[in-house]
TORLUM-540319 format. One record per residue (C-alpha): z, x, y; residue in one letter. Coordinates in Angstrom, 2 decimals. Example, Ala and Ser with C-alpha at 12.3 -4.5 7.8 and 13.67 -1.06 7.14 Angstrom:
% TORLUM-540319
(pt (7.80 12.30 -4.50) A)
(pt (7.14 13.67 -1.06) S)
This chain:
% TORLUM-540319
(pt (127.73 30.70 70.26) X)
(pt (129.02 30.81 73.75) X)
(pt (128.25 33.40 76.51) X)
(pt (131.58 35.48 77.31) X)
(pt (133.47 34.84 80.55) X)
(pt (132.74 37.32 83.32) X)
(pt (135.97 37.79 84.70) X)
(pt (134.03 38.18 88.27) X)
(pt (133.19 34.66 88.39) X)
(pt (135.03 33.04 90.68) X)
(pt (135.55 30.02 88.37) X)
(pt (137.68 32.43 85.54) X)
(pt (141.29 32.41 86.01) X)
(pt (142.37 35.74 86.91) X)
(pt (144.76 36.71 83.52) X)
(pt (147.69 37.46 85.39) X)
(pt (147.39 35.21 88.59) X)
(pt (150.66 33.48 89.96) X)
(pt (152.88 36.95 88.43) X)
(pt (154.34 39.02 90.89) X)
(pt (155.27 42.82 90.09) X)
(pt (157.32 44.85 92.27) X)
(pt (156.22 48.38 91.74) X)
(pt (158.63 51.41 92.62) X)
(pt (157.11 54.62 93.20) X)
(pt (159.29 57.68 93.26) X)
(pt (158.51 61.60 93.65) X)
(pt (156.27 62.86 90.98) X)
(pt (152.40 63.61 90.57) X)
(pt (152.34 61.01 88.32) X)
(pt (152.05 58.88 91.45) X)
(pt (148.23 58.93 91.70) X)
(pt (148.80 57.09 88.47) X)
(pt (150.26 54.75 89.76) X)
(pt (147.62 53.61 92.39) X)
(pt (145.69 52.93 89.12) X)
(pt (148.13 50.89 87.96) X)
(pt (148.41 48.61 91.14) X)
(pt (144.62 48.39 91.70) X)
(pt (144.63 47.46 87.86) X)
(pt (147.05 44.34 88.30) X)
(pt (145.72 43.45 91.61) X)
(pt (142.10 42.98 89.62) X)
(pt (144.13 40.76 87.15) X)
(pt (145.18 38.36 89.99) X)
(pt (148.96 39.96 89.47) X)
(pt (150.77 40.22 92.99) X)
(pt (152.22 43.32 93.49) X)
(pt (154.62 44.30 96.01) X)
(pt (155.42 48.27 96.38) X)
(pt (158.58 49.89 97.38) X)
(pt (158.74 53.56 97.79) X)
(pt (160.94 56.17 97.97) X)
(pt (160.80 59.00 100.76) X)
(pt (159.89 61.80 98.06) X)
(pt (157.11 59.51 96.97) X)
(pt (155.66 59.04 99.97) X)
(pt (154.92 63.36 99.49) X)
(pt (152.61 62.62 96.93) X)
(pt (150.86 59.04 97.75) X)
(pt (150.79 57.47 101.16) X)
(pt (151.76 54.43 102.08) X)
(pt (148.78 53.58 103.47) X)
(pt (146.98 53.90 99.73) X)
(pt (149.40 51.06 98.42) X)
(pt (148.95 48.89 101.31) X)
(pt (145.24 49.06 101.02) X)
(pt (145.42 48.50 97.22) X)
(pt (147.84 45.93 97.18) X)
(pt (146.71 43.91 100.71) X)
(pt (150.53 43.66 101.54) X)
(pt (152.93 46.01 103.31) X)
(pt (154.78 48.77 101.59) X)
(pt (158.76 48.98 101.61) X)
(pt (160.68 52.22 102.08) X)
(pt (164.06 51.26 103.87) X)
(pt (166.57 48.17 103.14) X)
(pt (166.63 47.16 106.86) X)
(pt (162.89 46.93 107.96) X)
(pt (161.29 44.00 107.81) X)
(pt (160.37 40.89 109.28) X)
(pt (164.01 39.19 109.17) X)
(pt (166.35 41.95 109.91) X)
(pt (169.19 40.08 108.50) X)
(pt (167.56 39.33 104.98) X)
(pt (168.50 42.43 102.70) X)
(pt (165.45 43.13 100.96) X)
(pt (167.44 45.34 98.65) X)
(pt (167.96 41.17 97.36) X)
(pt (164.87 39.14 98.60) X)
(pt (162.42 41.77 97.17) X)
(pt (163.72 41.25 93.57) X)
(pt (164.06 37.85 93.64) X)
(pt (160.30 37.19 93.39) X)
(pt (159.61 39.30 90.91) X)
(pt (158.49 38.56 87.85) X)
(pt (159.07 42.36 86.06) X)
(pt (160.14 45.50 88.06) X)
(pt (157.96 48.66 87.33) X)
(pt (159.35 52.26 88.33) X)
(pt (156.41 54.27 87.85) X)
(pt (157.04 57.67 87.78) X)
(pt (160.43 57.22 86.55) X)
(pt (162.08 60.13 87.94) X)
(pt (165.06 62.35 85.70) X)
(pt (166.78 61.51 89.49) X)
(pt (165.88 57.90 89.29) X)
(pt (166.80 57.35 85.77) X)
(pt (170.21 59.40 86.57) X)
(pt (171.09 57.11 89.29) X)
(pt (170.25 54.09 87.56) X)
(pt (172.52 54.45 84.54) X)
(pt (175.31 55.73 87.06) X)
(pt (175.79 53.15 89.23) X)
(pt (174.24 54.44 92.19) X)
(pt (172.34 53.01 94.88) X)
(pt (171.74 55.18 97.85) X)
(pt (168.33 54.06 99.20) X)
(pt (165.62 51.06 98.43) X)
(pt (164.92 51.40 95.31) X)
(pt (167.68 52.44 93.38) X)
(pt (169.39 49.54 95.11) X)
(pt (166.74 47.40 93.97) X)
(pt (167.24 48.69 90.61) X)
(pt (170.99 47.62 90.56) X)
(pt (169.84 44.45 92.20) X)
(pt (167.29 43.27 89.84) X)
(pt (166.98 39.57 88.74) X)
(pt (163.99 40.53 86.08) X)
(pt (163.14 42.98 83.63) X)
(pt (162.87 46.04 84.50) X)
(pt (160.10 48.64 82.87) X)
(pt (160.64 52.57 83.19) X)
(pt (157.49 54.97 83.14) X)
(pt (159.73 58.20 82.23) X)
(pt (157.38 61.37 84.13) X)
(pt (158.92 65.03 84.15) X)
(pt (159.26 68.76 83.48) X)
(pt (159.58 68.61 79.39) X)
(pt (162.66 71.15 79.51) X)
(pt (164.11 67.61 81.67) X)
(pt (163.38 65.13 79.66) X)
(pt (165.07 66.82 76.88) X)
(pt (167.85 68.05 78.66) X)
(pt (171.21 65.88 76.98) X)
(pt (172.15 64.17 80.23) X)
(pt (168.92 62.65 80.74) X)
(pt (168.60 61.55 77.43) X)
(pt (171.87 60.37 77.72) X)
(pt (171.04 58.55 80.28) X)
(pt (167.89 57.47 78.39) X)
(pt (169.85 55.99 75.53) X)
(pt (172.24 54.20 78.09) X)
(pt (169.65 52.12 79.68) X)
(pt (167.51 51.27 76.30) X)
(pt (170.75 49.82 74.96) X)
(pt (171.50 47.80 78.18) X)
(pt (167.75 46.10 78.33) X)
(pt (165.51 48.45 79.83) X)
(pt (161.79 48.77 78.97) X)
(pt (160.76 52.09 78.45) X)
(pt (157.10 53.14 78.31) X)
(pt (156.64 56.70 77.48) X)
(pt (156.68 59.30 78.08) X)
(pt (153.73 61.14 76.48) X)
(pt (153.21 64.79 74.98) X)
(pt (150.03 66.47 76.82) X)
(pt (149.53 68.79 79.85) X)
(pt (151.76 68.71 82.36) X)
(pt (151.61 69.71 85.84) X)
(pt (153.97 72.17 85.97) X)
(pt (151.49 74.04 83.22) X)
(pt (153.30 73.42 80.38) X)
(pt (152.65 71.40 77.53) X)
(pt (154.69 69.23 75.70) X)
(pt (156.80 65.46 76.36) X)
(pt (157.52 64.42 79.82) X)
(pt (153.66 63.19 80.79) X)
(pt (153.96 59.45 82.36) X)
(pt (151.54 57.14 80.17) X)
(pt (148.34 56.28 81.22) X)
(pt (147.70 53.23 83.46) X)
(pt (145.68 51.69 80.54) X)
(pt (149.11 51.97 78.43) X)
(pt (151.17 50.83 81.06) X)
(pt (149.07 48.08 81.75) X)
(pt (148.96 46.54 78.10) X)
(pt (152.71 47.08 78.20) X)
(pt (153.01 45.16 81.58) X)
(pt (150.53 42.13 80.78) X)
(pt (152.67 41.96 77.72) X)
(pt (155.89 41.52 79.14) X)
(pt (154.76 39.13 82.14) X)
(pt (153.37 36.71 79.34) X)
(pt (156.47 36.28 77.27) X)
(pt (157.18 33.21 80.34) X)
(pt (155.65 31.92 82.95) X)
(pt (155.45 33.05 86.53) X)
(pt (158.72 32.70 88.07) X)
(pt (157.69 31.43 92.04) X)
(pt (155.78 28.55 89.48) X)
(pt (158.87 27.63 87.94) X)
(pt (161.50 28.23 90.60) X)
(pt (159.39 28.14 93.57) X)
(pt (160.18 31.95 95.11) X)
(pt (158.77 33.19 97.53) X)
(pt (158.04 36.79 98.79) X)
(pt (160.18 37.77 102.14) X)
């Protein structure tokens, strides 16, 4: 019987190597979670690109996503190497999935109205790949009719929803509105990626 692979030798292909993952990061606690879930995919030999919005910057820096991700982090639609390429466009197009994790009641609002008033709910409307929702909130929000409203909008139009979760919350209740756990969201992202192969493989996209 063979000896299993250690996926630290440098022979192993990475599981997830040649994907790329554009992670969007809006303002909840559940952020921190979501440097787990980057650092995760990066170990998997995923590519992940992170665009943030300005209230989730408050809760994880920049700087943490950069480090975690070895690439720069994207917070406005007109910075960027090439002024003139809108990377409310460019940033999607590489993508293999689109990950919004926490999934804001304010992001999910916007989303299944239309709106696009900064980065990433213009990259949201601008998507060319599935998109994955990590639902994280106040419980008495995520059971409040217009966000499940909203909820049952973007199911029926496509959209991958993981969670949310019953459990502690930070506001000190308990009950549904806690974002999954990176191991869950992981699973659910490896999942997804492997139902085809890496798009910049098959179409030859490249990141801006």
């Amino acid at each position: 019987m063979s000896a299993p692979k250690n996926p630290a030798d440098p022979s192993v292909t990475p599981a997830l190597a040649g994907y790329e993952v554009l992670l969007c990061v809006c303002g909840g606690i559940a952020a921190y979670k979501t440097a787990t879930v980057a650092s995760g995919l990066v170990q998997e030999g995923c590519g992940v690109t992170v665009a943030m919005t300005r209230n989730g910057r408050r809760f994880v820096s920049e700087t943490t996503f950069r480090a975690l991700t070895g690439r720069p982090v994207f917070t406005s639609m007109w910075r960027g190497a090439d002024p003139a390429r809108m990377q409310h466009l460019s940033l999607t197009e590489a993508a293999d999935l689109v990950v919004v994790a926490p999934a804001t009641a304010n992001i999910i609002g916007k989303l299944a109205g239309g709106i696009a008033d900064d980065l990433v709910s213009t990259l949201l409307l601008a998507a060319a790949s599935p998109v994955m929702l990590a639902p994280a909130m106040n419980a008495r929000m995520w059971r409040h009719p217009a966000v499940q409203r909203n909820v049952q909008f973007l199911r029926e139009a496509g959209f991958i929803l993981v969670g949310p979760e019953e459990g502690w919350l930070a506001c000190g209740e308990v009950g549904p509105g806690r974002m999954s756990e990176p191991e869950t969201l992981l699973a659910a992202i490896r999942e997804q990626l492997r139902r085809q192969p890496p798009k910049r493989i098959a179409t030859g996209w490249t990141l801006p």
